[in-house]
N, CA, C and O atoms as a MOPAC input file, in Angstrom:
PM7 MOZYME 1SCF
protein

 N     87.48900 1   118.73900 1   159.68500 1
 C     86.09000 1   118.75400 1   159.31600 1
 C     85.23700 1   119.39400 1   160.41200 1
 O     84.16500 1   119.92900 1   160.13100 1
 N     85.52400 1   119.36200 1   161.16800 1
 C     84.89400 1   119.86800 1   162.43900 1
 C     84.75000 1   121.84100 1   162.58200 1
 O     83.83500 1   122.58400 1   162.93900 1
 N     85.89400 1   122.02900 1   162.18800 1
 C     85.51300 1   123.71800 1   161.88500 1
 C     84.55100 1   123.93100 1   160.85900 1
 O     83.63000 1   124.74500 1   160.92000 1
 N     84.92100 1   122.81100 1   159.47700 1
 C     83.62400 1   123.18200 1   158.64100 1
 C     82.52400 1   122.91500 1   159.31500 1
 O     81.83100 1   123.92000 1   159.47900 1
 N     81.91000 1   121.52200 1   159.96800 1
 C     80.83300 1   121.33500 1   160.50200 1
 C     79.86500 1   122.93700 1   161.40900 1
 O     78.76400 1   123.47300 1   161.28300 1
 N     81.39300 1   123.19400 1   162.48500 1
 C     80.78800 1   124.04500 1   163.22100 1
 C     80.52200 1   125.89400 1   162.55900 1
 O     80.25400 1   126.90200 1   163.21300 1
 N     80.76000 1   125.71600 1   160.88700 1
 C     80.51200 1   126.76800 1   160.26400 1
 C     79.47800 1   127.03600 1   160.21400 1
 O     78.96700 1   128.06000 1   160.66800 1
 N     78.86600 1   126.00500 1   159.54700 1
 C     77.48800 1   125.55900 1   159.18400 1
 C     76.75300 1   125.90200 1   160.24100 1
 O     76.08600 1   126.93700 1   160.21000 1
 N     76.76400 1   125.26300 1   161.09000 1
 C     75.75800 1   125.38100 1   162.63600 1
 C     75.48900 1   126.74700 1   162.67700 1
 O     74.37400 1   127.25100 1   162.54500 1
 N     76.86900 1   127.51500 1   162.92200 1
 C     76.80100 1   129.11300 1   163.25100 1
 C     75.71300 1   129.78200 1   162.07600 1
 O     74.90500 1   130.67500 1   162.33500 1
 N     75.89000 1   129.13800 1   160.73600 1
 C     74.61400 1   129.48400 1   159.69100 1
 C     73.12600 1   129.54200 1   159.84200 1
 O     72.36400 1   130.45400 1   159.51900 1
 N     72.82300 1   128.19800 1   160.48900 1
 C     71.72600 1   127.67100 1   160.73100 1
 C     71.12600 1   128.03700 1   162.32600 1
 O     69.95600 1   128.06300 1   162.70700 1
 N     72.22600 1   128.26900 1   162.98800 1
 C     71.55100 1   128.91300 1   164.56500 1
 C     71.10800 1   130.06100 1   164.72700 1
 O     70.84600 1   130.22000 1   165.91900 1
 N     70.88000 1   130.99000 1   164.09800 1
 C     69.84800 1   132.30500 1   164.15800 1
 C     68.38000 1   131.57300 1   163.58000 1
 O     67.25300 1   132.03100 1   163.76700 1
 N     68.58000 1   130.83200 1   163.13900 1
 C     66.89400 1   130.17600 1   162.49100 1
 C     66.00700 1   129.41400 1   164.15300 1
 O     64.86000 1   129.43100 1   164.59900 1
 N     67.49100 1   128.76500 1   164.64400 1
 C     67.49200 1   127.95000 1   165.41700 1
 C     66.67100 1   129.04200 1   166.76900 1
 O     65.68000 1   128.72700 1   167.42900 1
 N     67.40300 1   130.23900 1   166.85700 1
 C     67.14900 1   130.71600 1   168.44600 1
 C     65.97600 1   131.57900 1   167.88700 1
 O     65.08700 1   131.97800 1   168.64000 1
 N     65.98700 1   131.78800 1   166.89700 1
 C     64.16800 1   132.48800 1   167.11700 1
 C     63.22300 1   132.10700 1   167.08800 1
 O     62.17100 1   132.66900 1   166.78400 1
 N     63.47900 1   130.73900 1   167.50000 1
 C     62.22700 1   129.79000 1   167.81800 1
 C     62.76900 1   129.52400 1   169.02500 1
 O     62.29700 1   128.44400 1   169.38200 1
 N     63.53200 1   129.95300 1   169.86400 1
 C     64.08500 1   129.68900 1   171.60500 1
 C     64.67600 1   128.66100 1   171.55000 1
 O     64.67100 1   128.13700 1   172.66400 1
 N     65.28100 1   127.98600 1   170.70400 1
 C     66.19500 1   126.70700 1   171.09200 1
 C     67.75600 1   126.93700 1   170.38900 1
 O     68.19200 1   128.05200 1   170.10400 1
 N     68.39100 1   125.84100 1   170.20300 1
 C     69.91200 1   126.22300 1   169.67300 1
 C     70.71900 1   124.92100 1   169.50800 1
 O     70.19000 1   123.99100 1   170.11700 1
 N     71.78700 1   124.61100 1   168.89400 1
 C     72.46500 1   123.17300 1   168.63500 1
 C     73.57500 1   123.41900 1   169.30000 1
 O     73.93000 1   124.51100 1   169.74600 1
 N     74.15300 1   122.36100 1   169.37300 1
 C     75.39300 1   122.38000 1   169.99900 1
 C     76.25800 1   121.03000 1   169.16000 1
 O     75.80000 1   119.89200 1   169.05800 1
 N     77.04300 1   121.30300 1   168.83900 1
 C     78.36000 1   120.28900 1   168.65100 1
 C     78.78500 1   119.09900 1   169.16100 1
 O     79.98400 1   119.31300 1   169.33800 1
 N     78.64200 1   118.36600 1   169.39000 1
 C     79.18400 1   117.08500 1   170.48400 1
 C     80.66600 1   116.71600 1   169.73800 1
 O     81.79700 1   116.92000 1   170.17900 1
 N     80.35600 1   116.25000 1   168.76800 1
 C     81.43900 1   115.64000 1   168.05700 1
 C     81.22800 1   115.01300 1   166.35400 1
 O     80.10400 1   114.80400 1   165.89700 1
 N     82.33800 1   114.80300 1   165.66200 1
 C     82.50700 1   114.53300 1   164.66300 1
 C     83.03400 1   113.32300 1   164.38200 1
 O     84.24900 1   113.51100 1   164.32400 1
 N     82.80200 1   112.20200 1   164.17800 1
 C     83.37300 1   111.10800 1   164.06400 1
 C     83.06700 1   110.25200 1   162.08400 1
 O     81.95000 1   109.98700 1   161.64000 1
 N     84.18100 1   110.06000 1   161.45100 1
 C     83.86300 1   109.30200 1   160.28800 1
 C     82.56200 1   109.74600 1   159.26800 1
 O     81.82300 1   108.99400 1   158.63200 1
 N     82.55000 1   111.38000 1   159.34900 1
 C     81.11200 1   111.58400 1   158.67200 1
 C     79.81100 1   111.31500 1   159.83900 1
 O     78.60300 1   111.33200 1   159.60000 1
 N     80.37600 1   111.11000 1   160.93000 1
 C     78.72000 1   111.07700 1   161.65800 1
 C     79.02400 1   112.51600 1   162.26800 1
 O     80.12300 1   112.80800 1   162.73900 1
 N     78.13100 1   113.23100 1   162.22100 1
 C     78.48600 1   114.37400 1   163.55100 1
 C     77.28800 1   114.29000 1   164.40600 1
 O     76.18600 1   114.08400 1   163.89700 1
 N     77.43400 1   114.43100 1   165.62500 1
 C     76.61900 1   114.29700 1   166.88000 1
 C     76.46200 1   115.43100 1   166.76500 1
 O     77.34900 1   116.11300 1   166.25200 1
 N     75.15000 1   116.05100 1   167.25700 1
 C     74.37600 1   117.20800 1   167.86400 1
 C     73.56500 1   117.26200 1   169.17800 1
 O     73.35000 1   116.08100 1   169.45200 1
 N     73.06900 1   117.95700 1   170.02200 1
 C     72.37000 1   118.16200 1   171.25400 1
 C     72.05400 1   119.25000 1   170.87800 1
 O     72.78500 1   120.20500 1   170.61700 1
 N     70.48100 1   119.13100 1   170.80900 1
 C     69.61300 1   120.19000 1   170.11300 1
 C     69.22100 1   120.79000 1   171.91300 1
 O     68.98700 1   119.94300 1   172.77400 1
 N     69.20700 1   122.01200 1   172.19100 1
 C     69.10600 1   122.88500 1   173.08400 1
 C     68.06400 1   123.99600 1   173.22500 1
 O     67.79000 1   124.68900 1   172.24500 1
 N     67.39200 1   124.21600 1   174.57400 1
 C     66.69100 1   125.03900 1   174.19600 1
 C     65.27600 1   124.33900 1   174.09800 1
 O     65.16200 1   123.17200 1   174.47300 1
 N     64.28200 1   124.98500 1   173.63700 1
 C     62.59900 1   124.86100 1   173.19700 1
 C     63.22700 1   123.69700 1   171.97100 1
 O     62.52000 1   122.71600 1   171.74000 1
 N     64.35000 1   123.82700 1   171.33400 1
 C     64.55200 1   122.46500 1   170.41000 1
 C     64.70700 1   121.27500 1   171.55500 1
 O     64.91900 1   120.12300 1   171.17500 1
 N     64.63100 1   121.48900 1   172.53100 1
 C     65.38200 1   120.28500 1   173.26500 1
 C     63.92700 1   119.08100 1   173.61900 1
 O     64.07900 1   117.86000 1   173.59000 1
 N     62.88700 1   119.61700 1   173.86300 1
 C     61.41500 1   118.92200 1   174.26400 1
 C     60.57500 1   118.97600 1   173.01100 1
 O     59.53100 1   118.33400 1   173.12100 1
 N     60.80900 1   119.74600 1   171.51400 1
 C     59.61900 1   119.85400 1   170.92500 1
 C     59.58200 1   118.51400 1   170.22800 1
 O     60.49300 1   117.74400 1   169.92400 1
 N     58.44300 1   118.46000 1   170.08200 1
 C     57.73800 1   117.80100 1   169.08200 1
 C     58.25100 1   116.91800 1   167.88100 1
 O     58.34600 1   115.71000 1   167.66500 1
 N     58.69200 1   118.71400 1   166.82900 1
 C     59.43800 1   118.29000 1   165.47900 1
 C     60.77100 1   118.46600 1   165.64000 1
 O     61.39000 1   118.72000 1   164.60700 1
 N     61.29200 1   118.41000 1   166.50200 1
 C     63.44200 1   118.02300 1   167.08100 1
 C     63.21000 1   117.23800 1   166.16900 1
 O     64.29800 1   117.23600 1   165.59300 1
 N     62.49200 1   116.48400 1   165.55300 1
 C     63.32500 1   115.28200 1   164.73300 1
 C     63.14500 1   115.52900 1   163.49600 1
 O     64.17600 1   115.40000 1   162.83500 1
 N     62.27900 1   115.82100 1   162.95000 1
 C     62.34000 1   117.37100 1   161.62500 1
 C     63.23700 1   118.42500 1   161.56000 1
 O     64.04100 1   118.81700 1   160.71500 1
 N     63.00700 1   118.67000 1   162.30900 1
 C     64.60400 1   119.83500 1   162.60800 1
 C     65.53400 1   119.80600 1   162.19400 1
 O     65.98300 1   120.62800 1   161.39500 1
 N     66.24000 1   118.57400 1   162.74800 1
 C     67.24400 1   118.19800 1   162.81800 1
 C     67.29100 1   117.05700 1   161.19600 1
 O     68.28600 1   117.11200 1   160.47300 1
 N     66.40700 1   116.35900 1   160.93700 1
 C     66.81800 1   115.73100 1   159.64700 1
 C     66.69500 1   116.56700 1   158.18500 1
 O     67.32100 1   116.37400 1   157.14300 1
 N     65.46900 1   117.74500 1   158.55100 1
 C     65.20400 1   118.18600 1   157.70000 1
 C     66.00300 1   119.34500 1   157.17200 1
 O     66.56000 1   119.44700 1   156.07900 1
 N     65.95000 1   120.14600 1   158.10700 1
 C     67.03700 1   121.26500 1   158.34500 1
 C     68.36200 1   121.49200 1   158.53600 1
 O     69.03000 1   122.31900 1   157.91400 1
 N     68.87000 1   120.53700 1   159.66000 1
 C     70.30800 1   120.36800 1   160.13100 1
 C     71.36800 1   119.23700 1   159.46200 1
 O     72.55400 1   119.28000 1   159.13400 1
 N     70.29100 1   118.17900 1   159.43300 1
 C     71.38900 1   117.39300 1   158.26500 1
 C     71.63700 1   117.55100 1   156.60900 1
 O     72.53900 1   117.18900 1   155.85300 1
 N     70.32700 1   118.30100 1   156.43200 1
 C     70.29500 1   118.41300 1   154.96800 1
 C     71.15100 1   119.50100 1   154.62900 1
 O     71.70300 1   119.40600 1   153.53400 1
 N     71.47900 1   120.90100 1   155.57800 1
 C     71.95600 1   121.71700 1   155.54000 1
 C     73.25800 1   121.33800 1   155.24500 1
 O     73.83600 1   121.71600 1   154.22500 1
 N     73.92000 1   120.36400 1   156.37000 1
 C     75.31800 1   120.09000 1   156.34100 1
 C     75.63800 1   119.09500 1   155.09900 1
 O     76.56100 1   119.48500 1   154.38300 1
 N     75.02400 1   117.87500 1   154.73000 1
 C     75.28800 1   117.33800 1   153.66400 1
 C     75.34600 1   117.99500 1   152.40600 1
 O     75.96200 1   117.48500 1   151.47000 1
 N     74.64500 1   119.29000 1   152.28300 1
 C     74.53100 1   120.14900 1   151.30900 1
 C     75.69800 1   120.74300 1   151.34400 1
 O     75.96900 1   120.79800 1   150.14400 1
 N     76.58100 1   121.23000 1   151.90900 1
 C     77.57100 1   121.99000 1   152.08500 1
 C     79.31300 1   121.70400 1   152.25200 1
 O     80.32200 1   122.24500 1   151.80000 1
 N     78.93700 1   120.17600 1   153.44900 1
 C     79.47400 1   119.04900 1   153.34400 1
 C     79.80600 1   117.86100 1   153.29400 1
 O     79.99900 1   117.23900 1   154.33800 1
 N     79.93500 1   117.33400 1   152.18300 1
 C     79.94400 1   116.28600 1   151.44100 1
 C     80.13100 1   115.15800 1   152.30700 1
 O     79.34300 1   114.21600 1   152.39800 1
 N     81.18600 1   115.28800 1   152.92700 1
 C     81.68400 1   114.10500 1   153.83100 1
 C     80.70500 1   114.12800 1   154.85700 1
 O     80.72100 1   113.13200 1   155.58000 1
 N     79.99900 1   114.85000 1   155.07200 1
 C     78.95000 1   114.62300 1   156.62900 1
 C     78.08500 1   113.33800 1   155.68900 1
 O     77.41400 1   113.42900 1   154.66100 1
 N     78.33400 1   112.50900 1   156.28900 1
 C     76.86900 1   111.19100 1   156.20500 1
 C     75.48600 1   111.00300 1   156.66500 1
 O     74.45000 1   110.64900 1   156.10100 1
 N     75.83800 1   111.40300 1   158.05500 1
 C     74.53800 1   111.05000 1   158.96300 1
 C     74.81200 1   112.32700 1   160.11100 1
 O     75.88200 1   112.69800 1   160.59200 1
 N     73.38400 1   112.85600 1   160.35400 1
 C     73.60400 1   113.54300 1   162.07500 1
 C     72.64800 1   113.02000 1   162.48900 1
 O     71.64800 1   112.81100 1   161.80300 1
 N     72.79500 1   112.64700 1   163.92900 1
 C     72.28200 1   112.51000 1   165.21300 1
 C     72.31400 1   112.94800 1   166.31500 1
 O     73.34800 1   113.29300 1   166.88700 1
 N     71.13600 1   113.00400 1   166.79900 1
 C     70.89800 1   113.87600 1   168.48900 1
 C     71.64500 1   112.72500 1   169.69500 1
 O     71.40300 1   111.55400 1   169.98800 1
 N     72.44000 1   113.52800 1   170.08000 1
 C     72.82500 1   112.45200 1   171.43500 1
 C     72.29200 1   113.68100 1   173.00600 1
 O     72.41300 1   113.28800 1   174.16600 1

């Protein structure tokens, strides 16, 4: 699951760096996958929009088994 996960990302990270920030992978555990949002994502504001709106919805959309993401 983890190559699919990190498919996705590679999808969603050109959206990511032209706003100066970028994700990174931590890990995949049971449908949770960890992220470390990087970059101008790393201090803004809406990191937490971002990431629920954009990054998890993206991956649950695509893959099924992703449950939950979180920023570690």
């Amino acid at each position: 699951m983890r190559e699919k996960v990190e498919a996705v990302l590679a999808q969603i990270r050109p959206s990511l760096q032209a706003d100066g920030g970028d994700v990174e992978l931590v890990d995949v555990t049971d449908g949770t996958v960890k992220v470390r949002l990087k970059g101008a994502c790393a201090g803004c504001p809406m990191s937490t929009m971002t990431l629920q709106m954009g990054i998890e919805r993206t991956l649950k959309e695509k893959i099924p088994e992703v449950k939950q993401v979180i920023a570690v």
